[in-house]
N, C-alpha and C positions, 0 to 999 in steps of 0.2 A: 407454136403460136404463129399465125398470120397477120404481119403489120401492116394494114390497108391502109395509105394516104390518098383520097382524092382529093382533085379540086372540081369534080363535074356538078353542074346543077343539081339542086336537089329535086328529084324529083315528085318528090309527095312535098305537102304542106308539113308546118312544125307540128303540129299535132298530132299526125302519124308520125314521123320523125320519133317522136315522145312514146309514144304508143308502142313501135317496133323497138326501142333502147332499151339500157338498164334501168330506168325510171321504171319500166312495168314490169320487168323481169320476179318471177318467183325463186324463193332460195334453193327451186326444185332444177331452176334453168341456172344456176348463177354458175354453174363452170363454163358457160358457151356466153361469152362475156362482149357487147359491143359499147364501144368510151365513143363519144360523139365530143369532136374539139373544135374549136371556130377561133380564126384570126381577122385582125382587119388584112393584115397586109398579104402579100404573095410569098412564093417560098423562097423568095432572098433575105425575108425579113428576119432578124436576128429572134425575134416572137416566135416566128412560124420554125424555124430551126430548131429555138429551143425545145418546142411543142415534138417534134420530133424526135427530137432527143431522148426527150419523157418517155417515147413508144418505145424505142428500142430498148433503155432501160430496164422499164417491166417488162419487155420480153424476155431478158435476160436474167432478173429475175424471178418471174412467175412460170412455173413450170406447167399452163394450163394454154386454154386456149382464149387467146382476148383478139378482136379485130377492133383497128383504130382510125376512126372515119373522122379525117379533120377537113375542116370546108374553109374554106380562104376566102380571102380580097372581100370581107365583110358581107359574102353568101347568105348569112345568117343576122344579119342587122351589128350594130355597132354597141358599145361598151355596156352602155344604159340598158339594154336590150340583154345582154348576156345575165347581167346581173339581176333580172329580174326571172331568168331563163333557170339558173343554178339556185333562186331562193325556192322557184317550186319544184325545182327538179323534173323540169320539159323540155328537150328538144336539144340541149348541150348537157356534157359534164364534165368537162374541166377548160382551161383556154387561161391565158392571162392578162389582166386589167391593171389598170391604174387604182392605185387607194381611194382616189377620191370619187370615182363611181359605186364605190359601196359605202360611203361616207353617210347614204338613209338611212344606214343598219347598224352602223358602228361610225356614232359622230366620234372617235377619237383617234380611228384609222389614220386620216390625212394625215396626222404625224409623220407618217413614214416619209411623205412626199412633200415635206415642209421648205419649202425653198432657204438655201443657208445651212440647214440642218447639218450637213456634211461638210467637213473640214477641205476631206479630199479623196481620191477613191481608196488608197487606203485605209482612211475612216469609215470611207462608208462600206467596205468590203468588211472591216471587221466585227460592225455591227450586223451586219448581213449575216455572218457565218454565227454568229451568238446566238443567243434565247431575251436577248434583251425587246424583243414585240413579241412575245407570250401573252402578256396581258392582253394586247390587241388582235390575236388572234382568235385568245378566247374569246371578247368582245363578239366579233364575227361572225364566229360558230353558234354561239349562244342567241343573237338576236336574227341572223340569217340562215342559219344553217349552212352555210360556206364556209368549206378546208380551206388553209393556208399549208399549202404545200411542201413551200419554197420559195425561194426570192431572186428571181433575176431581173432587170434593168441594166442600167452602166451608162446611158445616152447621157452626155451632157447638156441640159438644156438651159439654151440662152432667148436670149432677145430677139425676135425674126420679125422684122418692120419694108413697110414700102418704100420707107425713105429712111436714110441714118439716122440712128439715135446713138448717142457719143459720151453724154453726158447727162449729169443731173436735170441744165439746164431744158436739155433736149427732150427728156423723158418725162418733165412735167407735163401734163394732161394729155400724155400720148392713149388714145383709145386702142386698146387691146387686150386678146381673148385671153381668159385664164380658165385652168380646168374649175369644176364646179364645186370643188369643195369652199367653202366661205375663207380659211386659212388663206387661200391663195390668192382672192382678192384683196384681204386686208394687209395681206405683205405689200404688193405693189400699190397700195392704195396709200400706206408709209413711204413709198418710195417718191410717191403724188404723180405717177401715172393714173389712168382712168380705167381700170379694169372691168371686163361686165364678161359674165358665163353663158357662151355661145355653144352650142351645139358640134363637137369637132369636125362632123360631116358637111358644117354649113360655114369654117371658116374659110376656106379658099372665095367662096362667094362673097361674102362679108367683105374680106378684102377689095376685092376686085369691085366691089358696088361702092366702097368707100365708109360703110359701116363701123368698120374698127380700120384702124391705121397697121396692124400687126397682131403677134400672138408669142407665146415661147415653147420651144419643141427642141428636138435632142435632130440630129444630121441625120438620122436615119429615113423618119417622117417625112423632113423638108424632101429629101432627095426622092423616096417612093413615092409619095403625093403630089410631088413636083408643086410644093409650094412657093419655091423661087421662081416662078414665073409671075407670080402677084406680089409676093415679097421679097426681093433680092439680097436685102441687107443683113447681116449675125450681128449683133453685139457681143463678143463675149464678157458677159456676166457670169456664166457661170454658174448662176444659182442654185441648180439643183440639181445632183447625179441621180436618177432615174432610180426608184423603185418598183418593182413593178411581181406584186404576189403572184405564182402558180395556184392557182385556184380550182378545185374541185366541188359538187352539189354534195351535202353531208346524204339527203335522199340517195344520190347516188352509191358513195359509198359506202353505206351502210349496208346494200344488196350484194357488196362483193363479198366472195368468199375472203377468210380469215387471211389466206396465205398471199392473196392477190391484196388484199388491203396493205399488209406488210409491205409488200413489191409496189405498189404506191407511195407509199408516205418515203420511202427509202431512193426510187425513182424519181422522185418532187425535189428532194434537199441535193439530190448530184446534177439534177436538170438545172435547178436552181444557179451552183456553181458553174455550171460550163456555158449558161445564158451568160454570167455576168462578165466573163472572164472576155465569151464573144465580141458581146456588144459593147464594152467600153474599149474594146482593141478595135472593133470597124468605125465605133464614132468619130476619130479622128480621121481613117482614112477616108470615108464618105465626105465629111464638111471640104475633106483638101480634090477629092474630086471633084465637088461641086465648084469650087474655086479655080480651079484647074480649067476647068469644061467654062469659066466664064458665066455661072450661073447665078453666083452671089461674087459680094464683096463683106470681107468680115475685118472686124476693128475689134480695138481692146475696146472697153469703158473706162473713161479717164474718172477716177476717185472710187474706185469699188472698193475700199476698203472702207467710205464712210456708208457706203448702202449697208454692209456687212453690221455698222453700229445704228444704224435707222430701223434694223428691223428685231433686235433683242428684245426691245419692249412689248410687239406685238407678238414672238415669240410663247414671251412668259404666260403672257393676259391669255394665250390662248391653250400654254399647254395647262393652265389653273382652271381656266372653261372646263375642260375636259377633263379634268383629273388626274392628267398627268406628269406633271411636274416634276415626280419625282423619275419619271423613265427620261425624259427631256432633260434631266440632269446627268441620270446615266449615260445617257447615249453623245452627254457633250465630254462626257468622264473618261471613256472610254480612244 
């Protein structure tokens, strides 16, 4: 097998892109097999590594011939874009996103990404390694046609502001970015910050024009985006240890041969494990680099264990929205 990673332009449009991959492939071509990956970040990102990971994986493996053309530093448009990219099965087939970009096709995904939800990483590693988001998977699959792979994340994501925020008092009517699922504003919206769903490509802008005051993101982002030049300050909150699905187009997979799909699903769940293990080990040393190099200043939050009882009510109201209640029980059971 030949494991191709570029980062060179593309040189045709998405739609040949689409046209030349496994999207059009016949089951006459499907031993001569090209997987099309797309990352925002470069290849120091703990994403782009795992992505990686994945290829060598099915190389090891699938005893056929598969080339693996992954495009970086967001070559291929950003999350929203991916996700629309894998529901028709054009121009990507597999890459990893945040739950709440496919939150149109499965309102009860966000779950996974629910700020609190996680005790600590070893709760959230053992929910991780379990079958307990089954149900949300199939959600997924069924309304999107999008695999769920695998699960890797680990970034812990805090408070990232212009100016300190310390406290309750401080964090009331703070303007800042949350990702786009509706869960995520109504958590901080309990908190009585001011949350609104900005585009992630347009929050370093935002900041710097004065638009939102801050955003929350895991060390890794801050440091590759170099968002501490607009926002310098961490609160560690804590709120949410990073999930983040291996994702593949079902269109897609469904053309692979039998034995390469096997060498996928089995590739997804170990890629899965060695993302999460990476990236909750470089989270901490990233945020101390960043500190180090003078590029933030980070503080505890003084009373986080009452934001931790501020948001159970908004928790429940939302895992009964959805229907899930009874997995949001499991996963605090566990």
């Amino acid at each position: 097998m030949t494991l191709f990673n570029t980062v060179t332009k593309v040189t045709a449009g998405l739609t040949l892109a689409a046209t030349l991959g496994v999207a059009s492939m016949t089951p006459a071509l499907a031993q001569d097999v090209t997987l099309r990956g797309a990352s925002m970040f470069d290849d120091n990102h703990a994403f782009t590594k795992t992505m990686v990971k994945f290829a060598e994986l099915v190389d090891e493996y699938y005893d056929g011939n598969v080339t693996f053309d992954l495009r970086l530093n967001g070559e291929l448009g950003v999350e929203k874009d991916y996700v629309n990219f894998l529901q028709q099965g054009v121009a990507i087939d597999y890459t990893i996103m945040a739950p709440s970009n496919m939150a149109k096709f499965a309102p009860s995904i966000p779950l996974m990404d629910m700020p609190f939800l996680f005790r600590d990483l070893d709760h959230w590693n053992t929910v991780l390694s379990s079958t307990a988001f089954g149900p949300l998977e199939a959600e997924l699959e069924k309304n999107a046609d999008i695999m769920i792979l695998g699960y890797t994340g680990g970034g812990v994501r805090n408070l990232v502001s212009s100016a300190p925020i310390g406290n309750l008092d401080e964090l009331a009517g703070h303007k800042m970015r949350v990702m786009g699922a509706p869960i995520q504003a109504q958590i901080f919206s309990a908190l009585t910050a001011a949350p609104s769903a900005i585009a992630y490509n347009e929050v370093y802008n935002a900041i710097q024009s004065g638009v939102i005051a801050g955003f929350e993101n895991e060390a890794a982002s801050i440091q590759n985006l170099k968002f501490y030049e607009v926002a310098p300050h961490v609160t560690l909150t804590k709120h949410t240890i990073t999930v983040r699905p291996i994702v593949m187009s079902g269109k897609t997979f469904r053309k692979l041969p039998a034995d390469l799909q096997a060498a996928v699903k089995k590739a997804g769940g170990e890629a899965g494990a060695y993302g999460r293990e990476l990236e909750s080990r470089e989270d901490g040393v990233k945020l101390q680099e960043m500190v180090d190099a003078g590029q933030l200043q980070v503080q505890e939050f003084a009373g986080r264990d009452k934001l931790l009882e501020m948001v159970i009510p908004v928790q429940d109201a939302f895992a009964s929205d959805i229907n899930a209640t009874e997995l949001l029980k499991a996963v605090r059971g566990m």
